[in-house]
C-alpha positions as CSV (number, residue, x, y, z in Angstrom):
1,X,14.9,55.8,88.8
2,X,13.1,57.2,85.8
3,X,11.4,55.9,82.9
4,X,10.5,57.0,79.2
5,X,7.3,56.2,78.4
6,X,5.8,56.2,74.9
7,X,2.6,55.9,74.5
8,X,1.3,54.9,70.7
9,X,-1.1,54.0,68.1
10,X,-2.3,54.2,64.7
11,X,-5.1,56.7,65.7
12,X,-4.0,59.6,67.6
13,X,-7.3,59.8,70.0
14,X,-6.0,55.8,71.0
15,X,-2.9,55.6,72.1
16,X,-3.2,52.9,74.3
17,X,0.1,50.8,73.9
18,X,3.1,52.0,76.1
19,X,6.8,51.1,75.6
20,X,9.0,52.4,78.5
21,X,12.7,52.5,78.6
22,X,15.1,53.9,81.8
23,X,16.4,57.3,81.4
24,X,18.8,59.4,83.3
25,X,17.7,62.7,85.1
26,X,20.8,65.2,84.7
27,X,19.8,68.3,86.8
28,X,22.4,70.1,84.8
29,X,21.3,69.8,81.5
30,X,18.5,71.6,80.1
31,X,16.7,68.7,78.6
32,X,16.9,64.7,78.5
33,X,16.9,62.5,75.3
34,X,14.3,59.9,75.4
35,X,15.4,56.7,73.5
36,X,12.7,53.4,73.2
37,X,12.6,50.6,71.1
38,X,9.6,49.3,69.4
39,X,9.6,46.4,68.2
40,X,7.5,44.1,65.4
41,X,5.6,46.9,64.0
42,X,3.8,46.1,60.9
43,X,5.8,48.1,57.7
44,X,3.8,51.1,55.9
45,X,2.4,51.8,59.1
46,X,1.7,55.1,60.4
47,X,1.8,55.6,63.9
48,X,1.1,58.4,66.7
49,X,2.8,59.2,69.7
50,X,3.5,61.3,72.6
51,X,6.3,60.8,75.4
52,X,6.5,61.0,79.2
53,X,8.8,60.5,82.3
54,X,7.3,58.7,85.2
55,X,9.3,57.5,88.4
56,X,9.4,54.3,89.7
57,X,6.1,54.1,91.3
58,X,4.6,55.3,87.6
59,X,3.6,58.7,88.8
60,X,4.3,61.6,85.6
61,X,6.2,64.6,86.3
62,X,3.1,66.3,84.6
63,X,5.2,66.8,81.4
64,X,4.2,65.3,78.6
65,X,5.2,66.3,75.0
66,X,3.4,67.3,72.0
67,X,1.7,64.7,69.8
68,X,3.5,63.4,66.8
69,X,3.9,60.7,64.1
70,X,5.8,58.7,62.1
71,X,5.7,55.8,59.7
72,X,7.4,52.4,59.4
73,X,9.7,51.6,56.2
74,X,8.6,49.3,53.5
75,X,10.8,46.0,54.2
76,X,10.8,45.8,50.8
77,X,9.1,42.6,51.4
């Protein structure tokens, strides 16, 4: 079994919470889509993030993708 793990923030030298989801290794595919949900974030938030696959017992395949961010939608609230 492998995980997606998302690790996040709103500064992008602290992103200590995590997120993880299951994901499905295909050998013969090139490259594996990642999907987590985050729930409950504040709106007009802006938020960093980088992604990584870990086994079972948590240990990273050493790949871990580029930092990037994104920002929550108004709720109109």
């Amino acid at each position: 079994m492998h995980y997606a793990v998302v690790h996040f923030g709103t500064d992008r030298k602290d992103m200590s919470q995590t997120a993880k989801n299951s994901i499905r290794l295909n050998p013969y595919h090139p490259s594996t889509v990642f999907r987590v949900n985050l729930y409950d974030l504040p709106p007009k938030t802006t938020y960093y993030y980088k992604v990584e696959s870990v086994d079972s017992t948590g240990r990273t395949d050493g790949v871990t993708s580029p930092i990037k961010k994104f920002t929550t939608p108004d709720r109109g609230e």
